[in-house]
MILUMFI-939561 format. One record per residue: residue number from 1; residue in one letter; x negated, y negated, z negated of N, C-alpha, C in turn. Coordinates in steps of 0.1 Angstrom, whole numbers. Each point is the difference from the previous one (the first is absolute). Example, Ala and Ser with C-alpha at 12.3 -4.5 7.8 and 13.67 -1.06 7.14 Angstrom:
# MILUMFI-939561
+------+------+-------+-------+-------+-------+-------+-------+-------+-------+-------+
: roba : bake :   n.u :   n.v :   n.w :  ca.u :  ca.v :  ca.w :   c.u :   c.v :   c.w :
+------+------+-------+-------+-------+-------+-------+-------+-------+-------+-------+
:    1 :    A :  -132 :    57 :   -78 :     9 :   -12 :     0 :    -9 :   -12 :     0 :
:    2 :    S :     4 :   -11 :     7 :    -9 :   -11 :     0 :     8 :   -11 :    -8 :
+------+------+-------+-------+-------+-------+-------+-------+-------+-------+-------+
***
This chain:
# MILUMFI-939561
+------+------+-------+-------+-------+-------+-------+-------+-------+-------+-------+
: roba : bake :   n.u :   n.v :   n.w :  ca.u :  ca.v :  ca.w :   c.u :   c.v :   c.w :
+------+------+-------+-------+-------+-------+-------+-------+-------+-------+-------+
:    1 :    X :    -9 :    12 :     0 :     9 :   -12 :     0 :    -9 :   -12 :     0 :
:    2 :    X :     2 :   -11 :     9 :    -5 :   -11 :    -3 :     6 :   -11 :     5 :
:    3 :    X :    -1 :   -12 :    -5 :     1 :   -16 :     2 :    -5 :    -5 :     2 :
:    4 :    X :     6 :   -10 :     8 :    -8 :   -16 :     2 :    10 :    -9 :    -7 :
:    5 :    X :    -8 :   -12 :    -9 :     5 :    -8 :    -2 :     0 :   -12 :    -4 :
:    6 :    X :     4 :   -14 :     0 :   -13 :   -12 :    -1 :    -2 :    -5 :   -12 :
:    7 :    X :    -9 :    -3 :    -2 :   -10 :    -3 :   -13 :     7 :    -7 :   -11 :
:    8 :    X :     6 :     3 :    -9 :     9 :    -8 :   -11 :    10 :     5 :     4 :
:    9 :    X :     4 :    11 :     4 :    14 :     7 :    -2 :     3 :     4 :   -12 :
:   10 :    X :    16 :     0 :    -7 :     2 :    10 :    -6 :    12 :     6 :     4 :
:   11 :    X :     0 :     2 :    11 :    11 :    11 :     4 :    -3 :    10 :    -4 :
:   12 :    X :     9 :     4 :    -9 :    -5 :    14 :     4 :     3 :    13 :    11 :
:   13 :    X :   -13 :     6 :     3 :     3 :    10 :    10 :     3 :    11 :    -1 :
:   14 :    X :    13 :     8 :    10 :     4 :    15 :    -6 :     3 :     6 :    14 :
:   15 :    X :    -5 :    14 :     1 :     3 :    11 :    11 :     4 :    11 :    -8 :
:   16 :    X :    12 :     6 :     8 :     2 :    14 :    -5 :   -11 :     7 :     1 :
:   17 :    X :     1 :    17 :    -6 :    -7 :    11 :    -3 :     9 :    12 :     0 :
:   18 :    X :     0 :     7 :    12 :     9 :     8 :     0 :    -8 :    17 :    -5 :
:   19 :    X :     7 :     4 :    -9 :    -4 :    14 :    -7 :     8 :    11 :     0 :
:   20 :    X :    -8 :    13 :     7 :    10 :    11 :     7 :    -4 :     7 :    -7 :
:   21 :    X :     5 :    14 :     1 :    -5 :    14 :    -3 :     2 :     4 :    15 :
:   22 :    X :   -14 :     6 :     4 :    -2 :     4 :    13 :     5 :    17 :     1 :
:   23 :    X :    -2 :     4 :   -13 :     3 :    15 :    -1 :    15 :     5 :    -8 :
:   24 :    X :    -2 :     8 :    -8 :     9 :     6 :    -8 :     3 :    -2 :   -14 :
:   25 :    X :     8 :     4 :    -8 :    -7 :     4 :   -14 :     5 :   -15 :    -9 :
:   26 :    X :    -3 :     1 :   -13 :     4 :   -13 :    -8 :   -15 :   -10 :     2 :
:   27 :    X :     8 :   -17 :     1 :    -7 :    -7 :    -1 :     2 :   -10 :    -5 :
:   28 :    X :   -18 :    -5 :    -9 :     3 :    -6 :    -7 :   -10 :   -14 :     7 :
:   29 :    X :    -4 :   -11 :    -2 :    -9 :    -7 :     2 :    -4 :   -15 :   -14 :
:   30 :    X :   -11 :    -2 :     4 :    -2 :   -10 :    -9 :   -11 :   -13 :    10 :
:   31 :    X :     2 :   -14 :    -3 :    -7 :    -7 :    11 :    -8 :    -9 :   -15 :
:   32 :    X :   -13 :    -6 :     8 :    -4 :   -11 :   -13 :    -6 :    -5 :    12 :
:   33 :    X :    -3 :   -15 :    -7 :    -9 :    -7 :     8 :   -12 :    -6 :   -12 :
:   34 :    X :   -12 :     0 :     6 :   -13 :    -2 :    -6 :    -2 :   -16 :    -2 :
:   35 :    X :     9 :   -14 :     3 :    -4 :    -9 :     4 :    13 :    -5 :   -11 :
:   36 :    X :    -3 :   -19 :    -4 :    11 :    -2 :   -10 :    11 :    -7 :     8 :
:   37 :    X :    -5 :    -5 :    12 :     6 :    -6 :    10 :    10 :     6 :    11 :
:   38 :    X :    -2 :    13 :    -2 :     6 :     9 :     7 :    10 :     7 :   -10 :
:   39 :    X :    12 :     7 :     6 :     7 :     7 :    -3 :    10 :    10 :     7 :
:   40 :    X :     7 :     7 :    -5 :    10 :    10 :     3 :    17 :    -4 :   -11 :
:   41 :    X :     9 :     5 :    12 :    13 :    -5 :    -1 :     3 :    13 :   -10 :
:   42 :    X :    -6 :    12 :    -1 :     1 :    13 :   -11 :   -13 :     7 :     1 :
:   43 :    X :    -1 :     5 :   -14 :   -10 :    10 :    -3 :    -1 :    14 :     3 :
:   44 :    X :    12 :     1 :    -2 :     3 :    11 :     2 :    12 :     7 :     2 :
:   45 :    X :     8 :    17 :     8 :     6 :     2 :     3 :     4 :    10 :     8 :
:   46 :    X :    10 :     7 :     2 :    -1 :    16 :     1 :    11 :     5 :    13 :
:   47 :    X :    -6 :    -9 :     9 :     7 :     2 :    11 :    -3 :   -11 :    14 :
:   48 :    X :    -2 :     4 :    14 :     3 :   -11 :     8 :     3 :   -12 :    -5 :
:   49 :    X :    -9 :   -12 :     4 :     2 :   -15 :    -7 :    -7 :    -7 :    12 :
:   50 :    X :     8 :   -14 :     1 :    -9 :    -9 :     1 :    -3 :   -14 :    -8 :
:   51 :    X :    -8 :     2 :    -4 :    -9 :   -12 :   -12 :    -5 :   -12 :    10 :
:   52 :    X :     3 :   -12 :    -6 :    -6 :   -12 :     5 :   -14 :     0 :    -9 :
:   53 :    X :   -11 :    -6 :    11 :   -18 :    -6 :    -6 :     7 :   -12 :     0 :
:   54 :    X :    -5 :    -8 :    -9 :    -1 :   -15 :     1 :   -15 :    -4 :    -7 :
:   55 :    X :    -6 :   -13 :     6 :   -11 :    -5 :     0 :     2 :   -16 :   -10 :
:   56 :    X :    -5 :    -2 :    -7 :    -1 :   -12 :    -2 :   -13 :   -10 :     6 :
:   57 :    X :    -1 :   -10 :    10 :   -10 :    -8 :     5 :    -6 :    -6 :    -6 :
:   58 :    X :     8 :    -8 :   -15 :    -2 :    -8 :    -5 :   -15 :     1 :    -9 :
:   59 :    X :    -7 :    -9 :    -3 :   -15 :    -1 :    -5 :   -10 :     6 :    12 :
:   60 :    X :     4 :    10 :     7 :    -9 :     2 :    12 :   -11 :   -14 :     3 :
:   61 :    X :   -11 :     2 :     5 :    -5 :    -9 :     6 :     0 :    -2 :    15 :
:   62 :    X :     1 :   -13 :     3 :     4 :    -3 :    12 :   -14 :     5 :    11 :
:   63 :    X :     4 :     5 :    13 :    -6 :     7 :    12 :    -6 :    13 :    -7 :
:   64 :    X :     8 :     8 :    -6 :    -9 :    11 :    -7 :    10 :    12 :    -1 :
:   65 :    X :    -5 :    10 :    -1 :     8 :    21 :     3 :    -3 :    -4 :   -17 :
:   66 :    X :    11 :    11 :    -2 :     3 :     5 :   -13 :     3 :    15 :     3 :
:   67 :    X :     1 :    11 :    -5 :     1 :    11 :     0 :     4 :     9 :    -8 :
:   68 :    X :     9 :     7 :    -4 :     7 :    12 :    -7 :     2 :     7 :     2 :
:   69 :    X :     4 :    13 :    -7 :     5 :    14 :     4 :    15 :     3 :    -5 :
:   70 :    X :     8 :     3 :     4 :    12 :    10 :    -4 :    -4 :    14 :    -1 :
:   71 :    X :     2 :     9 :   -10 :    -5 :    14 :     0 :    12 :     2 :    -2 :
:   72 :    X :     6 :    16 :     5 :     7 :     4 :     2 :    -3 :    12 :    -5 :
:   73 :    X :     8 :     9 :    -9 :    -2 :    12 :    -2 :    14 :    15 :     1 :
:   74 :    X :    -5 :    12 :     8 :    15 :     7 :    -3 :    -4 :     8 :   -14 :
:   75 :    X :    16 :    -1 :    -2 :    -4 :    11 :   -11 :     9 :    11 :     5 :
:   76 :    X :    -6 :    13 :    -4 :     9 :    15 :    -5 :    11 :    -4 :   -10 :
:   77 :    X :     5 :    15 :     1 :    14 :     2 :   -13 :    -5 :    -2 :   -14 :
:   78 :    X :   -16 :     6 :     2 :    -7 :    -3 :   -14 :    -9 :   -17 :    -3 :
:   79 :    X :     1 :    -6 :     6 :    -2 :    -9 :     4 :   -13 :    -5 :     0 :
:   80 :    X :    -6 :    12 :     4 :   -19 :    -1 :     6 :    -1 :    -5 :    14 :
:   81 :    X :    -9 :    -8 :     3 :     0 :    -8 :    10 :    -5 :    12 :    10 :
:   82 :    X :     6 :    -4 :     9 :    -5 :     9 :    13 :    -6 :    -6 :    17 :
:   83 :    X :     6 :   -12 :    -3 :    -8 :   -10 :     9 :     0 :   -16 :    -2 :
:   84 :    X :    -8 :    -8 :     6 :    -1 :   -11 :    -6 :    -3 :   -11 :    13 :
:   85 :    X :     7 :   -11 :     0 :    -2 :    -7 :    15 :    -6 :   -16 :    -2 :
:   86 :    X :   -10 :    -2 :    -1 :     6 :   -16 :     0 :    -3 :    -9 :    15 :
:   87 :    X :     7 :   -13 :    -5 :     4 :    -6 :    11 :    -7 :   -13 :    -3 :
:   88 :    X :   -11 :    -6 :     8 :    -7 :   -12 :     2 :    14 :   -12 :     1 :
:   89 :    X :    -3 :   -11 :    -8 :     5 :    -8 :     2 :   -10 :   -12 :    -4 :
:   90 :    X :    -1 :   -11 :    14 :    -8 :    -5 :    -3 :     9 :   -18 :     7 :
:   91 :    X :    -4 :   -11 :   -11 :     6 :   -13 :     7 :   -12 :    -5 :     4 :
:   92 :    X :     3 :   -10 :    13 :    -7 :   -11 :     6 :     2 :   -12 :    -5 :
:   93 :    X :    -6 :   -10 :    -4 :     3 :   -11 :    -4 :    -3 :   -14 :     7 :
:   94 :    X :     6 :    -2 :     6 :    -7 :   -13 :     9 :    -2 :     3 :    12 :
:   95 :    X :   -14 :    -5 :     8 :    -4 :     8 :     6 :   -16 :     7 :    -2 :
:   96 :    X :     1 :    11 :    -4 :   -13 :     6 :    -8 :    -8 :     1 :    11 :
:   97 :    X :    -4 :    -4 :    13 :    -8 :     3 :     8 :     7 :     9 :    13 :
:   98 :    X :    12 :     3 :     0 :     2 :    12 :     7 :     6 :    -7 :    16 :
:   99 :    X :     1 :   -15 :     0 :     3 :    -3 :    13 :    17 :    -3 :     1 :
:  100 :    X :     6 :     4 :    -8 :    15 :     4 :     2 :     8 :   -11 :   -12 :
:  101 :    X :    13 :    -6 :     3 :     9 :    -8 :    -7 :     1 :     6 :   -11 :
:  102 :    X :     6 :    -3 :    -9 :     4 :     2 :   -17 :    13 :     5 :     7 :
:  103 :    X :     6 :    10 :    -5 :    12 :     7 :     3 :     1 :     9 :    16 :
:  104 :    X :   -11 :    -1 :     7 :     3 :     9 :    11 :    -7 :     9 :    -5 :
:  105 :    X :     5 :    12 :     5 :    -2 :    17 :     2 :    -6 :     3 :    14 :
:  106 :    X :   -12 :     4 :    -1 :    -6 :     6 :    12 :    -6 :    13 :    -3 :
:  107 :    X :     5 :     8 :    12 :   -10 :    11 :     5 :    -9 :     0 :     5 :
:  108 :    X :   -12 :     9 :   -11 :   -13 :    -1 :     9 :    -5 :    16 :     5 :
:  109 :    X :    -8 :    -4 :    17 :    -4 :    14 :     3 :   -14 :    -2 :    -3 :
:  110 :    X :    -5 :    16 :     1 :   -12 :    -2 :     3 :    -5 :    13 :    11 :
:  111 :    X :    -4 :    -3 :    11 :    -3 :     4 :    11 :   -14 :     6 :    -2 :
:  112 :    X :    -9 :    12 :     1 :   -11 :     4 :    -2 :     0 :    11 :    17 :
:  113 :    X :   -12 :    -5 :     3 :    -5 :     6 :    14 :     3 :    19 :    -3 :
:  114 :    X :     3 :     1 :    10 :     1 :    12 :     4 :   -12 :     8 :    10 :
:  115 :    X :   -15 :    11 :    -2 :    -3 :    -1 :     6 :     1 :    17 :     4 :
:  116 :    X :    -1 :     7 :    11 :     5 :    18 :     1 :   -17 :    -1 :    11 :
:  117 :    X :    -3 :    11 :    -2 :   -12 :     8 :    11 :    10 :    11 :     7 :
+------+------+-------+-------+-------+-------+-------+-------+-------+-------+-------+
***
């Protein structure tokens, strides 16, 4: 997940987080985030969800990344983890160097030569 956004915001920013069970069986999950400025809409919960991230911009310094993790964990019926996901979330603040407006979203490629004998 990431943002752009201009220097002295305090909007705050939020994307959903959609959480499945790909397989069978009871599920449980648990989400945290490592950062104080970051958050989750629930901790936890035992079924298909979708949880809002939201960001707070505010105190960021202006033209500068900030960075955090959402972890994500499933649990079993016993509720031992059995896999664990996290998800980069990182804000732009200003313009940190990257060439691009405060609020646009771009995709970037990266093309690497191809060579065959």
């Amino acid at each position: 997940i990431s943002w752009n956004t201009e220097a002295g915001s305090s909007d705050l920013l939020s994307a959903a987080l959609n959480i499945s069970n790909g397989g069978g069986g009871i599920f449980k999950w648990t989400a945290a985030s490592d950062s104080a400025w970051l958050s989750v809409s629930a901790t936890a919960g035992s079924d298909a969800q979708t949880i809002m991230v939201s960001a707070d911009p505010s105190g960021q310094p202006a033209n500068s990344s900030t960075s955090g993790t959402i972890t994500l964990q499933a649990l079993d019926g016993a509720d031992q983890v059995i896999q664990t996901v996290t998800v980069p979330v990182t804000i732009h603040v200003g313009n940190p160097g990257y060439g691009e407006a405060p609020g646009v979203r771009i995709i970037r490629f990266v093309y690497l030569p191809y060579l065959a004998r």
